[in-house]
LUMVEXNU-720444 format. One record per residue (C-alpha): residue in one letter; x negated, y negated, z negated. Coordinates in steps of 0.05 Angstrom, whole numbers, plus 5000, padded with zeros to 4 digits. Each point is the difference from the previous one (the first is absolute). Example, Ala and Ser with C-alpha at 12.3 -4.5 7.8 and 13.67 -1.06 7.14 Angstrom:
<timis>
A475450904844S497349315013
</timis>
This chain:
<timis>
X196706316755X493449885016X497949555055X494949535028X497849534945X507350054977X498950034922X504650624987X495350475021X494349774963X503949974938X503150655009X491750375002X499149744934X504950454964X504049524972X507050215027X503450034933X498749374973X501549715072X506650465015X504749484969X496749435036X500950355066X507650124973X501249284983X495949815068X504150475038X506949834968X499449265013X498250085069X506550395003X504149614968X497949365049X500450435055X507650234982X501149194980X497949775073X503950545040X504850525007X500150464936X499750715048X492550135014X502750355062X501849225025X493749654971X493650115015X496549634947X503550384949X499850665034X492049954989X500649724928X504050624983X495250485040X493749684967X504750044932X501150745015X492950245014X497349764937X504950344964X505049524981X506750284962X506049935046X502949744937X494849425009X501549885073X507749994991X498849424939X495449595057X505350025048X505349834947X495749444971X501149615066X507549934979X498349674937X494049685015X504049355028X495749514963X493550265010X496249775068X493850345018X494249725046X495550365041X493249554990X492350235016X494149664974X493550135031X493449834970X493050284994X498550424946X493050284957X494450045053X505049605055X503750505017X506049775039X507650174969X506349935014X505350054938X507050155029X505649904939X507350134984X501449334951X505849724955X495349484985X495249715047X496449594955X499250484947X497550435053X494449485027X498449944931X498050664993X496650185069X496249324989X497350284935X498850685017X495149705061X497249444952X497850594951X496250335047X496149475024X505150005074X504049425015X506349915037X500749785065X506049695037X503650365045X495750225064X493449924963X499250824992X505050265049X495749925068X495950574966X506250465016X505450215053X506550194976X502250675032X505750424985X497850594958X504450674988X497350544956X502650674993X497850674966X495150485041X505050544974X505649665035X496450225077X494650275022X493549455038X502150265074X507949894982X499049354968X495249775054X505250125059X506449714966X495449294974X499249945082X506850245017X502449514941X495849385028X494149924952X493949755018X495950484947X501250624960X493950254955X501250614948X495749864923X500050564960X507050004967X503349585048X501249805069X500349235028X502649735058X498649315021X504049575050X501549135002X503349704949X505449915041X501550755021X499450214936X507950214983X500150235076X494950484990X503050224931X506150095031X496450385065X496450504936X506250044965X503350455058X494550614975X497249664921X504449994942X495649794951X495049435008X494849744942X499849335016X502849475057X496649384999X497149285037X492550144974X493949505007X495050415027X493049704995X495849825063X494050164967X499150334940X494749624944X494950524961X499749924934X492750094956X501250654948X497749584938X506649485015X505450515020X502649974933X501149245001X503450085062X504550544982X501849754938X501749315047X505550405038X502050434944X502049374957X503349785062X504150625014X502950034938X502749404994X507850044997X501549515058X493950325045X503350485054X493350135043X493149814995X495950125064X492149795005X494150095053X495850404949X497350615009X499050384928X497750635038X504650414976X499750014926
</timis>
């Protein structure tokens, strides 16, 4: 799942997939379970949870797992969750945006607050970071799904703007707004997608010293595991570590 200066691929390079698979899991299984809460329970009639249980399904998730999301909506009546970002400036003012899934909003500004106080950032009010970004709509699937030419001619066919192929995985950008129009235009060839997403892609990207990587990855790390943290996204480039 990695992306621009979405924190998922970063944290995914430095090996650490075992101690972070339940994280994704619970990450994952939440976003389900709102997803199911908010709309029909049949992914077939809602997009947002179509996606959840794609991205839930290329990580690996159990079907078991995805089932219990899904169920949890039913008994989940007293539990409201809030989609809230932050944004802030982190080590070496680096811009951020914190997108969470919360139970508990001010547990949750407790925390981000923290986490940017600790390393030396601060947090910003809404707006303050964001103008460093655009949001676009950002679908990922895996290279072995179809081949660069194929995938090339059905993200034009589909009505994306962009379509780029990394090494393990293909990604086709469009607006915001087209985003489950497109998915729906890929759908018609692609089975299985990696990811489906509103992403803040950075306007510029911020080059970060060698001797203060560490701070700074430490920084988003901290912030990425934090239970109520969904996606981190920042303007820093860590050149590939």
């Amino acid at each position: 799942m990695a992306g621009h200066s979405h924190w998922a691929g970063i944290k995914h390079k430095k090996g650490k997939a075992d101690k972070q698979r339940s994280k994704i899991f619970s990450k994952l299984s939440k976003e389900i379970t709102v997803a199911a809460k908010l709309g029909d329970k049949d992914p077939a009639m809602n997009p947002r949870l179509r996606s959840a249980v794609q991205a839930a399904r290329s990580a690996n998730m159990p079907k078991d797992n995805i089932e219990r999301a899904i169920d949890k909506s039913s008994t989940a009546t007293g539990v409201n969750f809030e989609n809230l970002r932050y944004e802030g400036f982190g080590p070496e003012k680096i811009a951020v945006i914190v997108e969470t899934l919360t139970d508990n909003k001010n547990r949750t500004a407790s925390n981000i607050r923290t986490i940017f106080q600790k390393s030396g950032g601060s947090l910003g009010t809404q707006g303050s970071a964001s103008h460093n970004f655009k949001q676009l709509g950002i679908i990922k699937i895996d290279r072995k799904e179809i081949s660069d030419e194929k995938i090339l001619d059905l993200a034009i066919e589909s009505g994306a703007e962009e379509c780029s192929s990394h090494d393990e995985y293909h990604e086709v950008q469009c607006q915001m707004s087209e985003i489950y129009k497109v998915k729906k235009n890929l759908e018609k060839i692609i089975v299985n997608f990696i990811s489906t997403e509103i992403e803040w892609v950075p306007l510029n990207s911020v080059i970060i010293n060698k001797d203060n990587k560490d701070s700074v990855v430490d920084f988003l790390e901290t912030l990425d595991e934090d239970d109520d943290v969904q996606n981190v996204y920042s303007n820093v480039n860590l050149g590939g570590i």
